[in-house]
N, C-alpha and C positions, 0 to 999 in steps of 0.2 A: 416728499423725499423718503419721508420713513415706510411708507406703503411700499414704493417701488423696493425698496431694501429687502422688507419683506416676503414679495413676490420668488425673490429667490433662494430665499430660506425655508427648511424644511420645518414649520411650524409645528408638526403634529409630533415632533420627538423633543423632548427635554432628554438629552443622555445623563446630564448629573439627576437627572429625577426617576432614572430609568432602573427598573426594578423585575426581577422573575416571578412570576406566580404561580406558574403550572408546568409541569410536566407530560407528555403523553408520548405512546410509544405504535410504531406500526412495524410488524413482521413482514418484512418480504422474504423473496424467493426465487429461485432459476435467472439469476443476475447475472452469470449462469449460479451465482452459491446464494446462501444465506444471508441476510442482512437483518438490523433491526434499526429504523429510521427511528430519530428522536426530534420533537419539538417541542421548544424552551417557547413558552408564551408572557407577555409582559402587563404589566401596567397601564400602557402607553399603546394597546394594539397593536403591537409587532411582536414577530414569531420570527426564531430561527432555527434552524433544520443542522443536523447533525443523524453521523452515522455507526454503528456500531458493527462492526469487518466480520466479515464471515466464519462462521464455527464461534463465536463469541453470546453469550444470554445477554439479553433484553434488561436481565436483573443486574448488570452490573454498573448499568446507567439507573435502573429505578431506586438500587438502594441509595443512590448519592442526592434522590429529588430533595428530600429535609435538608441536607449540608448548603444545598444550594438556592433553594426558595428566600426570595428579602434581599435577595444580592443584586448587584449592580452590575449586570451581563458586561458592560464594557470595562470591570476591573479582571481582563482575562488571566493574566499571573495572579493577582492575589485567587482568585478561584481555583484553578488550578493548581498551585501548592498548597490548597485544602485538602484538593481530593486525590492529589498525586498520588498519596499513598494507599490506594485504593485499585490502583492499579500495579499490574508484574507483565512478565514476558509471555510471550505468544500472545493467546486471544484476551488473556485477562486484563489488559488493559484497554479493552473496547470500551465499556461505559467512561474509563476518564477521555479515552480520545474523543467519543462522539457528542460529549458536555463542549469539547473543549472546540469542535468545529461549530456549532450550534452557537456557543458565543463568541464567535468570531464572523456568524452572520448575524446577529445580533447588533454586536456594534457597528459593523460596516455598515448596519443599516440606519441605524439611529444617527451616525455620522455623514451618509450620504456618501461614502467611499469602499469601492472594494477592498475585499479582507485583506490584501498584499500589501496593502499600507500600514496594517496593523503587524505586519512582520517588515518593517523597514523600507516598502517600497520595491518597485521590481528591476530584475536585471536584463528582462526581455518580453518581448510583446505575444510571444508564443511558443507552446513549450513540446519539444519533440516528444512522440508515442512510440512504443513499440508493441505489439499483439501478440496475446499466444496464440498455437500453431497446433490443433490437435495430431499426436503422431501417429506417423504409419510405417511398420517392418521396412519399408522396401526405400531407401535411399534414394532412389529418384524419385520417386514417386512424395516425398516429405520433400524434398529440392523444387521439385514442381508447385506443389504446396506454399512453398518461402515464395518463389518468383510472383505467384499472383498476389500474397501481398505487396510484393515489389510496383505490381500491374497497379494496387486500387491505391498508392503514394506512398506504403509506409518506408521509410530511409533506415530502418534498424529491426534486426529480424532476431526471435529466438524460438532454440526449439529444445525438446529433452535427448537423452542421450545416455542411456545406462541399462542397467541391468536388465531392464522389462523388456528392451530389447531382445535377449540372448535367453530366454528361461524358454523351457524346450528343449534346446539347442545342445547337441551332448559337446560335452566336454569346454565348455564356454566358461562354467562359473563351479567353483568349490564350495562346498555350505554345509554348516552341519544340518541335521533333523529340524523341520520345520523353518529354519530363518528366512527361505524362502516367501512365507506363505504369510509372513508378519511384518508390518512396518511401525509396532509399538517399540522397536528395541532400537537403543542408538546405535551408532555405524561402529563406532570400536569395537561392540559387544559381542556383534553377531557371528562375528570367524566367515564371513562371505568373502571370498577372496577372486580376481577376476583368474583367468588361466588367457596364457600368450592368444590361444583361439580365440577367448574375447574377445581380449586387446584388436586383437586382427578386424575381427568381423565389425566392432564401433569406427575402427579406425576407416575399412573401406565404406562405412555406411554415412562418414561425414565428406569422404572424398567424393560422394555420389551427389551428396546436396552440395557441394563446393561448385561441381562440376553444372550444378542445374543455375546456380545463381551467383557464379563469379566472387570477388571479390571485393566488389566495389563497393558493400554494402557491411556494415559489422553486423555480426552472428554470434551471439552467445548463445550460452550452452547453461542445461538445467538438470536438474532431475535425475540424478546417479547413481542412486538407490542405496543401503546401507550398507555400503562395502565401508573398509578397516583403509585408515590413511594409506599403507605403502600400495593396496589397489589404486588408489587415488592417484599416486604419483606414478604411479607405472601406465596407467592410462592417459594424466595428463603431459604426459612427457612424450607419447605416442601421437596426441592430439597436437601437441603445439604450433606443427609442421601447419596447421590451417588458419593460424594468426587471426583467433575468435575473440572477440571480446570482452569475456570473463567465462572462471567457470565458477556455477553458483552454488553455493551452498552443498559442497562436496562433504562437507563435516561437520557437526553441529556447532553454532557458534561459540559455545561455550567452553572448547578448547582450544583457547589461546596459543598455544605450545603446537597447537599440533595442524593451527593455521601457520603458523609461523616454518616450521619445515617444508608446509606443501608452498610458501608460496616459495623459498628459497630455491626448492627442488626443480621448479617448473617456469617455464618463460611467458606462461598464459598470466592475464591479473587476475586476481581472485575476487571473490566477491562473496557478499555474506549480511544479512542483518535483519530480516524480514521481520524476526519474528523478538528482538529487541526492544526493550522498555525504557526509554529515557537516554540519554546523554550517558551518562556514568559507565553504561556498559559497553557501549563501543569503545571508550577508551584503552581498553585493554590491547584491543586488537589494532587502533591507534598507533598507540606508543612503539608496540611490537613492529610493528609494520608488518603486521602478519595479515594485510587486504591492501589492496589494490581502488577495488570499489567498493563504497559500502551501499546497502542498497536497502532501507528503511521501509516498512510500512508505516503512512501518517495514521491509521487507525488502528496501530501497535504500539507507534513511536513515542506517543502522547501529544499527538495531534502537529496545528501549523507552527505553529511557534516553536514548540521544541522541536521539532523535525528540522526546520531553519537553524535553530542554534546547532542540533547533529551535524547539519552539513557545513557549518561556518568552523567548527572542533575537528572535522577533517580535511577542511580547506587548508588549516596549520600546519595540519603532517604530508599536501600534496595528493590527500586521495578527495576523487571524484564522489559526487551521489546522484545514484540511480535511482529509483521511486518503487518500491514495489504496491499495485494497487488492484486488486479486486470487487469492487462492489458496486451500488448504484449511481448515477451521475453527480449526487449532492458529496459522497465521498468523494468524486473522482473531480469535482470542483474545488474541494479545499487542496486536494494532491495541484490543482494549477497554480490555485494561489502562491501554496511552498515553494513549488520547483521557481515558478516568476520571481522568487523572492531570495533565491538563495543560488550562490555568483557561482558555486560550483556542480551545480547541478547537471548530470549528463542526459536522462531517458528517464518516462516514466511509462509503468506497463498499464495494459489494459485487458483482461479479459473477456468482453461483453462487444467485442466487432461485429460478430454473427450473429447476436440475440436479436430481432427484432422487437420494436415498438420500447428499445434498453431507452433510444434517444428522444423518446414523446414523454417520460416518466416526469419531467419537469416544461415547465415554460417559460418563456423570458431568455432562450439561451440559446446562440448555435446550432445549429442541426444539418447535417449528423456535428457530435462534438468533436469527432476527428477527422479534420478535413487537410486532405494529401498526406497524412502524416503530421501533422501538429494539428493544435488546440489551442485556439486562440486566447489569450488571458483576458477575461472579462472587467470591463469599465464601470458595469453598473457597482450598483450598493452590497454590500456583504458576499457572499460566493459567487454570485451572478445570475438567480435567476431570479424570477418575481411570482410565482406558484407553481402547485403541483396540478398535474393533469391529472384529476382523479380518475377518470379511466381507464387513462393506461394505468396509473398506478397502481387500481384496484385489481388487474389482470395479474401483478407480479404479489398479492399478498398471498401466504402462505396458511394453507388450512391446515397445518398441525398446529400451529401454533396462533389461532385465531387469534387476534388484538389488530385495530386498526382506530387509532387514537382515542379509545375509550378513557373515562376517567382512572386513575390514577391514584384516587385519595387515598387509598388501604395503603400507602409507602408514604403518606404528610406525618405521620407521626415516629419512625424511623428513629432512632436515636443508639451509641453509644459515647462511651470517653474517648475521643479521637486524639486527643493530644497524644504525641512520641517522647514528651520527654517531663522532667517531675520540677 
């Protein structure tokens, strides 16, 4: 009797006896962006894979390997509120996000269950895609473009819409000296203002791609360059008339005040959150009701867990969550987990549709991973897949930045006073 018991237990893992030992890091690349793959190696012969999001160092996960070495991969929160504060907004919170996916395969695997049980369990067996669209001048011809994704299944289309449009174009856009030629300066700063002709020329360039691909399908909209709110509003109040989706990230997230007018101004939802660190600071935009959507990167957000809880904090106020996701399949694995796990979940994106050999970079998984338009949510153990194809994988490392899981000791001794308070 105790044999057969045995036969179906995973003998080779003790999780309360399970411990981290190593660190190691591989650089990829043309994902189509940058990545830096991290795996967490144990006591117990099990490894798990975590990712750090594109335009993010390699360093921001190796300085954390000391805070985390001796620990118990499956105490996910207590780890994480070690090294939470090690992470901020935009890309510098890629080393806490990619610790924080890496033990989440970790335990899924010592437990024998996928990662979505370690965020509560899921609310669906498959999670809808959406793909970017590279653009082109010519409005049917980007409509045409939408349709054959419509052709190869996907049900949710987005594409950009702004300025880069109209530069050339006389009399299109107002600007002082140089704001043009820069995208370091935020949107309020730069005095870029649209003119009615813009207006005009975006408005029949989205009536062109309406015209190619109906409306049967939602179409958001992205990419609107640093123009000053009332641009914003006078555009989106031009556009509304095509009933898109959201429009995304028309202004930096960080003014609350001045989401909150565009979204009152305009009958489009709004959207915004990419490049957010944690919970605490969508709240703003929460409470406000100044978003519509919020749309989180897990390898910004601070991984599956917190990205679950961000979208359970906007489920309260009525707003939906969209997924913003760029990078290799082992990221774009834990983004299924989240979305399967969290009730208000609407879309998560993908960039890497056209790259070939994006879907051989792992095994044990789906192929391709989006098929028809969804992603199926995986049943195996931790993210769901059971190795890398070194192969293909070795075809996506990146020669500036040579590492591909070499040793690591020079960061075992790492150390300062971490404590925040006395």
């Amino acid at each position: 009797m105790t044999e057969k018991l045995l036969d179906k237990i995973n003998t080779n893992s003790s999780p309360s006896q399970l411990r981290i030992t190593d660190m190691r890091i591989a650089n990829l690349h043309n994902l189509p962006f940058r990545a830096a793959i991290i795996r967490l190696d144990t006591n117990q012969g099990i490894s798990g894979y975590g990712e750090v999001r594109d335009g993010a160092s390699a360093t921001f996960a190796l300085m954390l390997k000391s805070r985390i070495i001796g620990e118990n991969p499956c105490n996910i929160d207590k780890i994480f509120r070690k090294i939470k504060q090690f992470g901020f907004h935009g890309r510098q919170g890629g080393g806490v996000c990619g610790i924080e996916m890496a033990l989440m395969d970790l335990a899924g695997k010592a437990y024998g269950v996928p990662a979505y049980m370690f965020a509560g369990g899921k609310f669906r067996d498959e999670v809808l895609c959406y793909c970017d669209t590279d653009s082109v001048k010519d409005g049917t011809e980007m409509g045409k473009r939408l349709k054959a994704r419509m052709n190869e299944g996907f049900k949710f289309l987005k594409m950009d819409v702004g300025i880069g449009l109209l530069k050339g174009i006389k009399d299109a856009l107002i600007a002082p000296p140089k704001m043009l030629e820069t995208n370091s300066i935020m949107h309020p700063f730069t005095g870029i203002q649209l003119t009615e002709k813009g207006i005009e020329i975006l408005v029949e360039y989205v009536a062109k791609v309406r015209a190619e691909i109906g409306y049967e399908v939602p179409l958001a909209v992205d990419h609107f360059g640093h123009i000053g709110l009332e641009s914003c509003i006078r555009l989106g109040k031009a556009l509304d008339k095509f009933s898109l989706a959201w429009y995304e990230d028309m202004i930096p997230w960080q003014f609350t005040n001045q989401f909150v007018r565009l979204s009152q101004a305009v009958d489009t939802p709004i959207c915004t959150g990419e490049d957010i660190y944690c919970k605490e600071d969508f709240l703003p935009l929460l409470e406000s009701r100044g978003v519509a959507v919020i749309h989180p990167d897990l390898a910004t957000s601070g991984g599956i867990l917190e990205t679950k809880k961000i979208g359970d904090l906007a489920q309260d106020y009525g707003v939906a969550m969209a997924m913003h996701f760029a990078g290799s399949p082992i990221s774009g694995l834990a983004n299924v987990h989240c979305a399967a796990a969290t009730e208000n979940f609407l879309v998560l994106e993908n960039h890497a549709v056209d790259i070939p050999r994006w879907n051989d970079i792992l095994e044990g998984m789906d192929k391709p991973m989006i098929q028809d338009g969804f992603i199926k949510v995986p049943e195996t153990p931790g993210l769901g897949f059971t190795d890398i194809n070194v192969e293909a994988f070795n075809e996506f490392l990146d020669p500036d930045r040579p590492m591909n899981f070499e040793s690591t000791e020079t960061w075992d001794k790492e150390w300062s006073w971490d404590r925040l308070w006395s």
